[in-house]
C-alpha positions in Angstrom: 132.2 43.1 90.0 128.7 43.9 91.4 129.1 46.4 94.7 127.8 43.8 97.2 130.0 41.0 96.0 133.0 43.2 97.0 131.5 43.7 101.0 131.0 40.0 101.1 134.8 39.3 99.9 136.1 41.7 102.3 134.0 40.1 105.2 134.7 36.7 104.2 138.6 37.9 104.2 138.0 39.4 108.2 136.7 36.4 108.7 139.4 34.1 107.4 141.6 36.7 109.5 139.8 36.3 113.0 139.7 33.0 112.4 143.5 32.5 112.0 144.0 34.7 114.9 141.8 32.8 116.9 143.2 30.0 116.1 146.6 31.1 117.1 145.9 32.5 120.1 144.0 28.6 121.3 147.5 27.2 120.0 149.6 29.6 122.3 147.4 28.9 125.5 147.0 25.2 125.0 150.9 25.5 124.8 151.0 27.7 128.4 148.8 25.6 130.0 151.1 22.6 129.3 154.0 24.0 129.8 152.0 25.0 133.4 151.2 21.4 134.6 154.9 20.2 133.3 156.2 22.7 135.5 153.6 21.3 138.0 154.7 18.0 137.7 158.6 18.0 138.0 159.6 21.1 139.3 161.1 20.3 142.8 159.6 21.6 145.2 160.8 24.1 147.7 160.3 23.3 151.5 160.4 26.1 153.0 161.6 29.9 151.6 165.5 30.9 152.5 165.9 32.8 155.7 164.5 36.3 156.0 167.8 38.2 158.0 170.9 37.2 156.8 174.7 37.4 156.4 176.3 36.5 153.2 174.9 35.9 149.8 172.1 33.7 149.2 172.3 30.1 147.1 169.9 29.5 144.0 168.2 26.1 143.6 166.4 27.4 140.4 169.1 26.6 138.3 169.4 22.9 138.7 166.5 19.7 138.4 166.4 16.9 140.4 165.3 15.0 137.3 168.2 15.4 135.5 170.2 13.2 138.0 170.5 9.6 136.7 170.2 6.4 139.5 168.1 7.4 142.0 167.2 4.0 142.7 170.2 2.8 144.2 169.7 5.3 147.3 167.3 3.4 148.6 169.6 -0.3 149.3 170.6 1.8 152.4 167.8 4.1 153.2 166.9 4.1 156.8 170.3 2.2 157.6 172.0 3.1 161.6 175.2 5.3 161.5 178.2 3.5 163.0 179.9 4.0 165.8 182.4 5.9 163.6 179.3 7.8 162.0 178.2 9.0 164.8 181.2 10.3 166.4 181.0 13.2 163.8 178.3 14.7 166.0 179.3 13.2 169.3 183.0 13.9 169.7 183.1 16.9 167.3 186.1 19.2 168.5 184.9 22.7 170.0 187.7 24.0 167.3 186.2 23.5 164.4 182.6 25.9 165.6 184.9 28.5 166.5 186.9 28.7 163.7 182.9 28.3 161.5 182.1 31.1 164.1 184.8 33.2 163.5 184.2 33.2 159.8 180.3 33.6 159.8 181.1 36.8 162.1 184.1 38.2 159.5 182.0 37.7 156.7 184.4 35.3 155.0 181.6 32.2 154.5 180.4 32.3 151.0 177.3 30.1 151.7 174.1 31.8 153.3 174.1 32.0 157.3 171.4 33.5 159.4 173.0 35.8 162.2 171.2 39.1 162.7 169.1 40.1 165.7 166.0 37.9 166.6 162.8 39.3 166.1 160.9 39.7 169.5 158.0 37.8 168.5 160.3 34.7 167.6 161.9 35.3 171.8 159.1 33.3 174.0 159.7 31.5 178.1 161.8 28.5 177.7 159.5 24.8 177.2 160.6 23.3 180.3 160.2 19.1 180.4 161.7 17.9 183.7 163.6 21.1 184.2 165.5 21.3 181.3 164.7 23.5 177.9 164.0 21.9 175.1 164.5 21.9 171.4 161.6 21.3 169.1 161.8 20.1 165.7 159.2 19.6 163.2 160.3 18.8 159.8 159.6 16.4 156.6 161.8 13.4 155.3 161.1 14.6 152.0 162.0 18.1 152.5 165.1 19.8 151.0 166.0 22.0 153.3 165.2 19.4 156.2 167.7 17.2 155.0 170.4 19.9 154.8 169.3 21.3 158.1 169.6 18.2 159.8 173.7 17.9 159.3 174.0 21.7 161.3 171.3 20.5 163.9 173.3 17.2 164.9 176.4 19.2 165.2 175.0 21.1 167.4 172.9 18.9 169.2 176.1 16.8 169.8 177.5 19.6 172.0 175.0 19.3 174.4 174.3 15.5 174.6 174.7 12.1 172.7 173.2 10.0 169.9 173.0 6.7 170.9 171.7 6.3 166.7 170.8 8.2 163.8 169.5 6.4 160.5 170.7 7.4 157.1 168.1 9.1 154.6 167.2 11.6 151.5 165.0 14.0 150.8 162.7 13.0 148.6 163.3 12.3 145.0 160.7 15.4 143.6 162.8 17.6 145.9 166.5 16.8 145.4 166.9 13.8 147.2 169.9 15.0 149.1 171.9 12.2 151.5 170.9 13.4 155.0 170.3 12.0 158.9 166.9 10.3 159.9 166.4 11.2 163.5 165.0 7.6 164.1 163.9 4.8 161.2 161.5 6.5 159.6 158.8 5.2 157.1 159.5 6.3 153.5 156.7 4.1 151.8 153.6 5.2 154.2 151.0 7.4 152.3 150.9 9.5 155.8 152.1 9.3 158.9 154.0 10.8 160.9 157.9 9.7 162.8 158.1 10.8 166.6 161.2 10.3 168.5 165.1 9.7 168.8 167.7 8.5 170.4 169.0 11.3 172.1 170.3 11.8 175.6 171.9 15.1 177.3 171.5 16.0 181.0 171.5 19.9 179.8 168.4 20.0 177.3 165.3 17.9 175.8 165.1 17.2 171.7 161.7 16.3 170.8 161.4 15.6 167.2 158.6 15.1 164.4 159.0 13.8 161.3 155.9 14.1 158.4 156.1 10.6 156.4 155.4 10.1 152.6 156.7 8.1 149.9 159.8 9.5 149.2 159.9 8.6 145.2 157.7 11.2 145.2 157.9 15.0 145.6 158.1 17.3 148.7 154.8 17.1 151.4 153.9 17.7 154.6 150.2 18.8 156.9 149.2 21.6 158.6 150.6 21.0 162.5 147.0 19.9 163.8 147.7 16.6 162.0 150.8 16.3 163.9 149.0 17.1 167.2 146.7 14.4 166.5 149.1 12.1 165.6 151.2 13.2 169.0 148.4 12.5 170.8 148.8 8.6 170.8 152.6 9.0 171.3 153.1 10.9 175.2 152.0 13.7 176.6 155.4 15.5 176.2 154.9 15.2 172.2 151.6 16.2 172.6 152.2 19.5 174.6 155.3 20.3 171.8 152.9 19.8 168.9 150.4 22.0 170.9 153.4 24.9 172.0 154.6 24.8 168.3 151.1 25.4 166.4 150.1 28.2 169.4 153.0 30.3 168.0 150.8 31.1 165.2 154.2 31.2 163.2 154.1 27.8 161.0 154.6 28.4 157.4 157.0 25.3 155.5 159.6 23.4 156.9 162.1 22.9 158.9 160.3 24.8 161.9 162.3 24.5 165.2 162.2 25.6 168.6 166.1 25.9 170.2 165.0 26.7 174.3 163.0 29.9 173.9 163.6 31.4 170.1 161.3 29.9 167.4 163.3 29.3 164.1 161.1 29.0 161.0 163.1 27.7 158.3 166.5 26.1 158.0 169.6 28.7 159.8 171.7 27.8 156.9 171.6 27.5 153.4 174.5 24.9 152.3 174.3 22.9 149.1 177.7 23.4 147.3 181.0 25.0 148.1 180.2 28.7 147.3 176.7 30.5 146.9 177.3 30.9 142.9 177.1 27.2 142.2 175.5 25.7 139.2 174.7 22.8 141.0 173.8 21.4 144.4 177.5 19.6 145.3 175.4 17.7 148.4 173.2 16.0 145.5 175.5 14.1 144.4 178.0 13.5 147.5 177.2 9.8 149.6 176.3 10.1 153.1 180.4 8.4 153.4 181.6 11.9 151.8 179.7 14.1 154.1 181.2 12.5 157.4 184.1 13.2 156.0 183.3 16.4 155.7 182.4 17.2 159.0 185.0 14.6 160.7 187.7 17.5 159.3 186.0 21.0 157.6 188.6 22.7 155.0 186.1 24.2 153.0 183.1 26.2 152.5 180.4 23.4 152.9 182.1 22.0 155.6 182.6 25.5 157.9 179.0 26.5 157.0 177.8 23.6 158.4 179.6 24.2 161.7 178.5 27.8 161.4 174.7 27.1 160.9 175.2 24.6 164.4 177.0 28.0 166.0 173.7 30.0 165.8 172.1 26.6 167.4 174.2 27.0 169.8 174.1 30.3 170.8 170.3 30.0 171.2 170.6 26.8 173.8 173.7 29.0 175.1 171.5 32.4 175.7 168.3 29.9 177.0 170.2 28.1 179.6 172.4 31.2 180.8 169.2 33.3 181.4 167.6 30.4 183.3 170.7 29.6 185.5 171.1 26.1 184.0 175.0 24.3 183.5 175.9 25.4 180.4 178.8 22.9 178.4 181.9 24.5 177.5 180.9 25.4 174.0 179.3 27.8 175.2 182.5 29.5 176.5 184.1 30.0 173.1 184.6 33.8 172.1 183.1 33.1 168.7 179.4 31.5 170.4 179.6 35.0 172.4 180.1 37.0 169.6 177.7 35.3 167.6 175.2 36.0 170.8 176.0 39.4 170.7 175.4 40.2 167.3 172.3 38.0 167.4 171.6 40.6 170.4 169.9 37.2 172.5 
């Protein structure tokens, strides 16, 4: 065979090789970038990261997909629905035994679910938001967040020590992030492309709750805007939302959601992590419990979701506790139990 047909078989044959190769490697990206926007599309997503300082070990939500969880439609027959009278005597009538026992085990270390306790950083310390001269608690969350919705159980209980709901609604996160059973501080709109749900129903002649909702269809995944859409919005509500919205994004400290404000110590992210029964499930127990199921939980704790609960309201509490003692305010007799000065002194606040 002449010399130069040879060359030209070996090139043809590099050819054919670089071509395969080529060819390959287009197959093996085409198949990571779908993989990407699948990923994209029905991962839930993640409201706000897990507490920075904390007790106990933490809880994975990487394990388990929203999508795998069959009738979601059915949650919505009664989405925004009021709590009964029997409902809401879980938060208003809880007994001050149940937070000390939940405060007793966060401080021995015997909670398995994740529970911040460890001293407060002092750039999250700022002067009590005085309205009317009482401190006041600031919550700025999502109805399709997560960790909102399991927030929300610990914030009532808490909130329940130091005044009364007169209603909370029933509600989920949304359905791209969970959609957990939770409380609604007021009816909020679950269909609206944007808005935004001020108010409650809340009364207490020891602090102020001033709450803020982000609003989006709640079929879809988890959303939310930066906090100058909420002072915007607050600005056709009252002056007192308006000058909450305004404190809250001056912090400089917004990052996800839940972000609260408990009398003078800023609190980004949910206190406590508490899907499931211990910090090595599988799966999120709260996903598939009713709303019904949960006040029982609460109405008598006897296990781990239940007590952390109570224990995530006991660091609540010993941030109202801390606020109103160092302003020389009446303070209820929560904050009188040994494990909500314990829990203070460990928190060094």
């Amino acid at each position: 065979m002449p010399k130069d047909d040879v060359e030209r078989g070996k090139i043809a044959r590099r050819l054919d090789t670089m071509s395969i190769t080529l060819y390959i490697i287009t197959a093996l990206l085409v198949i990571v970038v779908v993989l990407m926007a699948y990923q994209s599309l029905f991962k839930p997503a993640y409201a706000y990261r897990q507490p920075n300082t904390i007790i106990n070990n933490s809880t994975s939500l990487t394990n388990h997909s929203a999508t795998n969880t069959s009738n979601f439609g059915h949650r919505l027959t009664h989405i925004d629905a009021p709590l009964n009278s029997s409902a809401l005597a879980v938060f208003n009538s809880a007994s001050n035994s149940y937070f000390e026992t939940a405060g007793e085990m966060l401080l021995n270390g015997s909670l398995t679910n994740q529970v911040m306790d460890s001293p407060v950083s002092n750039s999250s310390i700022f002067k009590p938001l005085m309205i009317n001269g009482k401190p006041t608690v600031v919550y700025i969350g999502a109805i399709s967040c997560v960790y909102c919705g399991e927030n929300r159980w610990a914030m009532a209980l808490a909130l329940g020590r130091f005044g009364t709901f007169k209603s909370l609604y029933t509600g989920y996160s949304s359905f791209g992030d969970y959609d957990l059973p939770t409380i609604y501080w007021n009816a909020d709109n679950y269909t609206t492309a944007s808005n935004v749900g001020f108010g409650n129903n809340y009364t207490s002649s020891y602090i102020n709750f001033v709450s803020a909702d982000y609003e989006s269809p709640i079929m879809q995944g988890f959303e939310i805007q930066p906090l100058s859409y909420f002072i915007a919005k607050a600005s056709s509500v009252n002056q007192t939302y308006l000058e909450a919205m305004k404190f809250m994004n001056s912090t400089g400290q917004f990052t996800g959601t839940p972000f609260t404000f408990w009398g003078k110590y800023l609190v980004g992210g949910a206190d406590a992590v508490d899907f499931s029964n211990s910090s090595s499930a599988s799966n999120l127990t709260l996903e598939y419990m009713t709303h019904a199921q949960m006040y029982n939980e609460l109405k008598a704790p006897n296990d781990q979701m239940g007590w952390t609960e109570y224990a995530g309201a006991d660091v609540y509490v010993a941030y109202l506790c801390s606020t109103l003692n160092s302003t020389g305010s009446p303070e209820p007799s929560i904050c009188s139990l040994p494990a909500i000065q314990g829990i203070e002194k460990v928190m060094k606040i």
